[in-house]
C-alpha positions as CSV (number, residue, x, y, z in Angstrom):
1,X,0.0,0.0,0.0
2,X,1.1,3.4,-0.4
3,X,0.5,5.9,2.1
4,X,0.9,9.9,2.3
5,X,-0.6,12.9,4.3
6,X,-3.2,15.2,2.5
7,X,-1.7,17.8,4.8
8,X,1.8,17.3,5.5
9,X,2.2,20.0,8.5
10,X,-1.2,18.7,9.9
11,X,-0.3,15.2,9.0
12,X,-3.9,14.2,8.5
13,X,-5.6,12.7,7.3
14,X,-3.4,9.5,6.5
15,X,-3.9,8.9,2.7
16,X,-3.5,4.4,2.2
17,X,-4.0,3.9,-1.3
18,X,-3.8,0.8,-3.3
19,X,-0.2,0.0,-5.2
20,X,-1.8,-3.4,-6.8
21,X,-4.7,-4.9,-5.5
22,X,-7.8,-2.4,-5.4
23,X,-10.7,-4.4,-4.9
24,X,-12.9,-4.5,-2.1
25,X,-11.4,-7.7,-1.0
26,X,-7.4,-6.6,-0.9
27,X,-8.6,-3.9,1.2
28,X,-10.3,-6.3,3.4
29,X,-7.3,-8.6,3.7
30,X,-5.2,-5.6,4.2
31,X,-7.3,-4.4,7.8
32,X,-6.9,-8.1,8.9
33,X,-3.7,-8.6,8.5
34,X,-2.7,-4.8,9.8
35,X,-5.6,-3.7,12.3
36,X,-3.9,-3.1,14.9
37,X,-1.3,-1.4,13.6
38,X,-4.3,0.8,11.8
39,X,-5.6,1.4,14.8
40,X,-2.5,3.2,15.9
41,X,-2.1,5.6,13.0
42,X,-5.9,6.7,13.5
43,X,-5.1,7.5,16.6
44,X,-2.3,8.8,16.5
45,X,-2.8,10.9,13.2
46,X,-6.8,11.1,13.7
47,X,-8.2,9.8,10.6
48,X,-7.1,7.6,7.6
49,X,-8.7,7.9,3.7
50,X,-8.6,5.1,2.0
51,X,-8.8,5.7,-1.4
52,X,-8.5,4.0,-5.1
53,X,-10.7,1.1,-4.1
54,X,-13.2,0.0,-5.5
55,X,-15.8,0.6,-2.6
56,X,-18.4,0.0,-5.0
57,X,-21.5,0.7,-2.6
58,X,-22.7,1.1,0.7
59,X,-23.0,-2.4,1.7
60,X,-19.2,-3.1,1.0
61,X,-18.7,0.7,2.7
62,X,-20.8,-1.5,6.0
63,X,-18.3,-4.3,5.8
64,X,-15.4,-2.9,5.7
65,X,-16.2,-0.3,8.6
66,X,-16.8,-3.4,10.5
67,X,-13.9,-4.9,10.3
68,X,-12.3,-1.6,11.8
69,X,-14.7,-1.6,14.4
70,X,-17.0,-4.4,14.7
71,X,-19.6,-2.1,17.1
72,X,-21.1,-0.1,14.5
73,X,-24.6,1.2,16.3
74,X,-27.8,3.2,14.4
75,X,-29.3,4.3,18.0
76,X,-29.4,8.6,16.8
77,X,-30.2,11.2,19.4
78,X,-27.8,13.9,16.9
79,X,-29.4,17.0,15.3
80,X,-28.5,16.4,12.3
81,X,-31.4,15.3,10.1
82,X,-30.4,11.4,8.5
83,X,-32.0,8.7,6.2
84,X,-31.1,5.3,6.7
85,X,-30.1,3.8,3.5
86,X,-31.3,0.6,2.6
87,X,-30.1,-3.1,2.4
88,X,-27.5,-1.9,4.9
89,X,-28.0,-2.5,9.0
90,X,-25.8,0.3,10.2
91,X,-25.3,3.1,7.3
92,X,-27.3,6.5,7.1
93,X,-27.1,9.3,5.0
94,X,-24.3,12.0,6.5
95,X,-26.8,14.5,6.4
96,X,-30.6,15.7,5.1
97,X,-29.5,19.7,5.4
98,X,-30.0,21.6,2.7
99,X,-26.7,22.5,0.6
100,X,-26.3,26.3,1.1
101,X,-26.2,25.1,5.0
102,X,-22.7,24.6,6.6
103,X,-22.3,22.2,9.3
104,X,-19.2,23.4,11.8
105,X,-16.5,21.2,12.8
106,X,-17.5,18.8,15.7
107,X,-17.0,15.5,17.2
108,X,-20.0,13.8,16.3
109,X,-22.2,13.5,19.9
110,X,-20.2,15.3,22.1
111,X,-22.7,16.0,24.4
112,X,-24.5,12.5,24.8
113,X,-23.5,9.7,27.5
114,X,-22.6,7.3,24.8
115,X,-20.8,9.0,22.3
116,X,-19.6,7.0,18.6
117,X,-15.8,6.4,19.1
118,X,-15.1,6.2,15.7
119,X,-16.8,7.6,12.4
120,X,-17.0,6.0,8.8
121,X,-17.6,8.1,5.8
122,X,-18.4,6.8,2.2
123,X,-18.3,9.1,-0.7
124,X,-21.2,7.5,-3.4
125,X,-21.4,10.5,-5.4
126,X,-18.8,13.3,-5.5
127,X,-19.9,17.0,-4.6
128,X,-20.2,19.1,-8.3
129,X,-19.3,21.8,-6.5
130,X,-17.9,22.4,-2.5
131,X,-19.2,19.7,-0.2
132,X,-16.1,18.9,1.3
133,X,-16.1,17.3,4.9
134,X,-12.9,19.1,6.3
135,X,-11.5,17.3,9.4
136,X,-9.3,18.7,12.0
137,X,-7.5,17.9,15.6
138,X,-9.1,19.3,18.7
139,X,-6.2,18.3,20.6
140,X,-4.4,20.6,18.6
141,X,-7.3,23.2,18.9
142,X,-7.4,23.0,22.6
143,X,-3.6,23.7,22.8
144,X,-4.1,26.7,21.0
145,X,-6.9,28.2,22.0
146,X,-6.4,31.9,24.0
147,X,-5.8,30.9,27.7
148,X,-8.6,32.7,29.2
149,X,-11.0,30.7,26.7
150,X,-9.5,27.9,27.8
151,X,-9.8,28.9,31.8
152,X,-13.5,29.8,31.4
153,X,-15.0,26.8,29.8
154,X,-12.9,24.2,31.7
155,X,-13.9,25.7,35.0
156,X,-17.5,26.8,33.9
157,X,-18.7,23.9,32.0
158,X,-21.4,23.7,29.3
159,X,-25.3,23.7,28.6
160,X,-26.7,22.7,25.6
161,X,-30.5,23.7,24.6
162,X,-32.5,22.1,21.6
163,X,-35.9,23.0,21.1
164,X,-38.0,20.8,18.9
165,X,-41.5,21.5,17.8
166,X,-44.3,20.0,17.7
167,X,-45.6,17.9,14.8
168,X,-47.0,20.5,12.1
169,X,-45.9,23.6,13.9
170,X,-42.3,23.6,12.3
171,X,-41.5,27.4,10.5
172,X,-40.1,27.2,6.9
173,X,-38.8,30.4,7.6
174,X,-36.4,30.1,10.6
175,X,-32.8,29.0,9.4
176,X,-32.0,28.3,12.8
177,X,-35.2,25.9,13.3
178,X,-34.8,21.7,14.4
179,X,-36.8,19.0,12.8
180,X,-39.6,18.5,14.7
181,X,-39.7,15.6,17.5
182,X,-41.6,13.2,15.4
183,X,-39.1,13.9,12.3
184,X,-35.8,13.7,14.2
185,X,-36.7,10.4,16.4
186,X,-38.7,8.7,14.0
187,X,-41.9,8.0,16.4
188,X,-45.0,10.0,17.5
189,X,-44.8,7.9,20.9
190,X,-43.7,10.0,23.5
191,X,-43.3,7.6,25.9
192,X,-40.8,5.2,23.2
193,X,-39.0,8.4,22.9
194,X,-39.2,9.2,26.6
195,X,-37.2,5.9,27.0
196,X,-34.3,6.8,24.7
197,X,-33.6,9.9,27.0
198,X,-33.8,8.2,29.8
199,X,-31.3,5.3,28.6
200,X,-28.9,7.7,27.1
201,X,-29.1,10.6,30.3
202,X,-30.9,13.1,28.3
203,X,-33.0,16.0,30.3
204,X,-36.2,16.5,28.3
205,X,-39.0,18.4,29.0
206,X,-42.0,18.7,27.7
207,X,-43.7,22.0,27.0
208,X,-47.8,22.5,26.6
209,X,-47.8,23.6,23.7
210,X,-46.0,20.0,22.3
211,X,-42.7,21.0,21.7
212,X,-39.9,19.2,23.1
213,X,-36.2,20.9,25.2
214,X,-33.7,18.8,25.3
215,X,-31.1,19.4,28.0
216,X,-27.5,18.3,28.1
217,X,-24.8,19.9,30.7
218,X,-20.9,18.6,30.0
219,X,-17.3,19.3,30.7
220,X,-16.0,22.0,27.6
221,X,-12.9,19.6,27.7
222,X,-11.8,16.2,28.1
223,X,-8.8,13.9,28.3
224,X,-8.3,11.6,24.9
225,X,-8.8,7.7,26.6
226,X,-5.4,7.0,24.4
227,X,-3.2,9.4,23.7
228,X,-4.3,10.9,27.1
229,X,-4.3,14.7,25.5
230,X,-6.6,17.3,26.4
231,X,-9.6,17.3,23.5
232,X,-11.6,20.9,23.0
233,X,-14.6,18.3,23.0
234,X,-17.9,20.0,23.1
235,X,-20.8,21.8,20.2
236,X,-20.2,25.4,21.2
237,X,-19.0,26.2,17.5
238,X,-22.2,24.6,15.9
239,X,-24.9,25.4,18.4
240,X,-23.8,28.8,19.9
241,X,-26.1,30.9,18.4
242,X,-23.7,33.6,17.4
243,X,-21.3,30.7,15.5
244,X,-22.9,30.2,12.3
245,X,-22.5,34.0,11.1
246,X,-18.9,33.7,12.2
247,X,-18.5,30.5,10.3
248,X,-19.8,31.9,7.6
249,X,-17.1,34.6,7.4
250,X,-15.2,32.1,6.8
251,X,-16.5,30.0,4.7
252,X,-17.0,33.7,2.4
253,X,-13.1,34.0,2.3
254,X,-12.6,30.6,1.2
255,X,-15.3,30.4,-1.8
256,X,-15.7,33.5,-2.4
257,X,-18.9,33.9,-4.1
258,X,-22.1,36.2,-4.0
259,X,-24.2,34.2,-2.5
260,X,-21.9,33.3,0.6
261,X,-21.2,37.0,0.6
262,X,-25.0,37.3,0.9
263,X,-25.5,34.5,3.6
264,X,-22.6,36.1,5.2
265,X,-24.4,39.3,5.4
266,X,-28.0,38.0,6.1
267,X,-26.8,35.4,8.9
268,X,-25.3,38.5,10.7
269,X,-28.2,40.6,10.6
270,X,-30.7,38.0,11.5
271,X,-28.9,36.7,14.7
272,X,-28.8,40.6,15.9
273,X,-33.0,40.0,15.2
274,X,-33.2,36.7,16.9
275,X,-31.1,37.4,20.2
276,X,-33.3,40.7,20.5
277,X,-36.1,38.7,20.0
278,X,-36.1,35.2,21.7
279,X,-34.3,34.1,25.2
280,X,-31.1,32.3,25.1
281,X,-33.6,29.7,26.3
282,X,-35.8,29.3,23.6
283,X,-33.8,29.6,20.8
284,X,-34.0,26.6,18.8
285,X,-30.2,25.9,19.4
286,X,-27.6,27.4,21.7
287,X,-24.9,26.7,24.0
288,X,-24.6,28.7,26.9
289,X,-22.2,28.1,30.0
290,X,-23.3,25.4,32.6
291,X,-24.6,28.5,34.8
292,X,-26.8,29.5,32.0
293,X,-25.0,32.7,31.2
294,X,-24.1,33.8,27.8
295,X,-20.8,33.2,26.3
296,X,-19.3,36.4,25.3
297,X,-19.0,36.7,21.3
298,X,-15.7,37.4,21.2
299,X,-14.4,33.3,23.0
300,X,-16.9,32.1,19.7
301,X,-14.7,33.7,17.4
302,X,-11.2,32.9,18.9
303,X,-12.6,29.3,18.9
304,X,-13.5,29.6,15.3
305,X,-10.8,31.5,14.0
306,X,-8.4,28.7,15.6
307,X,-10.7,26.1,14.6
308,X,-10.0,27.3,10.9
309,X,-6.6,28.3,11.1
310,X,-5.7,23.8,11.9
311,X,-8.6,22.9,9.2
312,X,-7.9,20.5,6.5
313,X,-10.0,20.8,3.4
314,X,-10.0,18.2,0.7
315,X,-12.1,16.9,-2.4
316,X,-14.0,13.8,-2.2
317,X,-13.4,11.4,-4.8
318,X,-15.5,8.5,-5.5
319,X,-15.3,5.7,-3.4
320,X,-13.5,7.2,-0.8
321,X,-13.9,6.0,2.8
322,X,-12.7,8.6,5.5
323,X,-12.2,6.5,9.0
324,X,-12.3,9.2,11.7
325,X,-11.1,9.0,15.6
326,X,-14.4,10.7,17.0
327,X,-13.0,11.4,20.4
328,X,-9.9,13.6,19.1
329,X,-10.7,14.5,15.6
330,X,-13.8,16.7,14.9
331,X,-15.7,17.0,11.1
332,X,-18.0,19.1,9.5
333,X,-19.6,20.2,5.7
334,X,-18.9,22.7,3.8
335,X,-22.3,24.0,1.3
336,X,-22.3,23.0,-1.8
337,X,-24.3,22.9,-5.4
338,X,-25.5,19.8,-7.4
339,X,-25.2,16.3,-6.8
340,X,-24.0,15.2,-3.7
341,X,-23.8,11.7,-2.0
342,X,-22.3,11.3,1.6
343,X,-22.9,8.3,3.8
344,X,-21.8,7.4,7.3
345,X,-21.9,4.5,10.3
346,X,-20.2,5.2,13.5
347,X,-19.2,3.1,16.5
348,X,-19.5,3.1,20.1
349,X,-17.8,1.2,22.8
């Protein structure tokens, strides 16, 4: 196999591609004979790509994943809207948002009791135009965030607030709106979604009007169960509710188009409108610190700005499979135009 770095001063992701052998098979041979030692890279680097095989659809993407990690789960209590795609047990699509909508850099589930440990990404069809799924390290983040960011989240802690609404009452117009409850956990039962909070340690409350808050109260920062590193390990740069207008400042100097000069512009104007007019509370997404006060505007943007600064960007090809460490490596979407066919499967412990 031959092996390179996309990025070579990030040294991620770790490229394997085929020097012979491409099929699905090779590649399968190849993870038995070298898991452990594949194992090690991803952790150690963050994420590996393997690409040039011929991954030739999401059932083969499902069997390979489990031979990296044979405890692929589909329990979802994420934001992001997915499908499930069929003939496959474990595989969903990566994400229902509309194109023009950018999802921040994460590690997928931060906030729940039983976050995936590892992510698996198959590219079916390749973006026409942006749609790349930049990766970077929040290990490296957290080193180099401004020390009194650092001092104020590790010794305040974090909130996280989703407000879902009830079935029918969702707004077409608000950007910033969830799914509602019925969409996002598959059920009208209340009580069979009732149970998934409880087993999982989610705070949920319901309000009389049918919606739903969900309620989940973490640590900003956590050691890596490896490597033992410090991890920035938490949503504040997706859910904050001033982040996606910072985000997409930079995602304007990077395309570099009208219309993310326009989003740029509208984004910033409509979160001035929406903090005036809703509570932190009852926005439909924000992260606050664990005391429920605000978190200043300017500790967003030195999280982003760093965040963006250690971001590697890359173009899917076909077939690729992307093998992420979810508990030091975080992920997110650029928009994009066109066709465009992500999947993923995660595991847990």
């Amino acid at each position: 196999m031959k092996t390179y770095f996309i990025d070579e001063q990030q040294q991620l992701p770790l490229v394997i591609e085929p020097d012979g052998d491409k099929s699905a098979e090779g590649l399968k041979e190849y993870i038995r004979k070298n898991h452990k030692e594949l194992l090690d890279k991803m952790y150690k680097h963050g994420a590996i790509l393997f690409r040039g095989f011929d991954i030739s659809s999401p059932k083969v993407f499902e069997e390979i994943s489990v031979l990296i990690d044979p405890n692929l789960k589909n329990d979802y209590l994420g934001t992001s809207p997915r499908d499930k795609v069929a003939g496959t047990d474990y595989v969903f699509s990566a994400s229902e948002l509309p194109g023009f909508y950018p999802i921040p850099q994460h590690c997928e589930m931060s906030y729940m009791k039983n976050k995936p440990i590892k992510l698996f990404f198959y590219c079916n069809v390749e973006p026409e135009y942006g749609g790349e799924t930049p990766i970077c390290n929040f290990r490296k983040v957290y080193n180099e965030l401004d020390s009194e960011v650092k001092r104020e989240f590790e010794k305040r802690g974090l909130k996280l607030i989703r407000n879902y609404s009830a079935p029918g009452k969702r707004s077409k117009f608000n950007l910033w709106e969830l799914k509602s409850w019925p969409d996002i956990f598959h059920t009208t039962d209340k009580e069979e979604v009732e149970k998934q909070f409880r087993k999982y340690e989610v705070d949920f409350a319901w309000k009389e009007n049918g919606d739903l808050r969900l309620t989940h109260t973490n640590d900003a920062v956590v050691e890596h169960p490896i490597t033992r590193e410090k991890v920035w390990f938490n949503h504040t740069q997706v859910f904050n509710i001033d982040a996606a207008s910072i985000e997409y400042e930079f995602i304007h100097q990077r395309q570099k188009r009208l219309k993310t000069f326009m989003m740029k512009w509208f984004l910033n104007v409509a979160t001035k409108l929406k903090k005036r007019g809703t509570s932190p509370e009852e926005q439909s997404m924000n992260m606050l610190f664990a005391d429920g006060t605000e978190i200043p505007n300017k500790y967003i943007r030195n999280i982003e700005e760093t965040i963006w600064k250690n971001m590697v960007i890359f173009p899917w090809k076909k077939n690729d499979l992307l093998a992420i460490d979810n508990l030091g490596t975080s992920h997110g979407r650029l928009p994009y135009e066109g066709k465009r066919q992500i999947m993923v499967c995660w595991s847990e412990e």
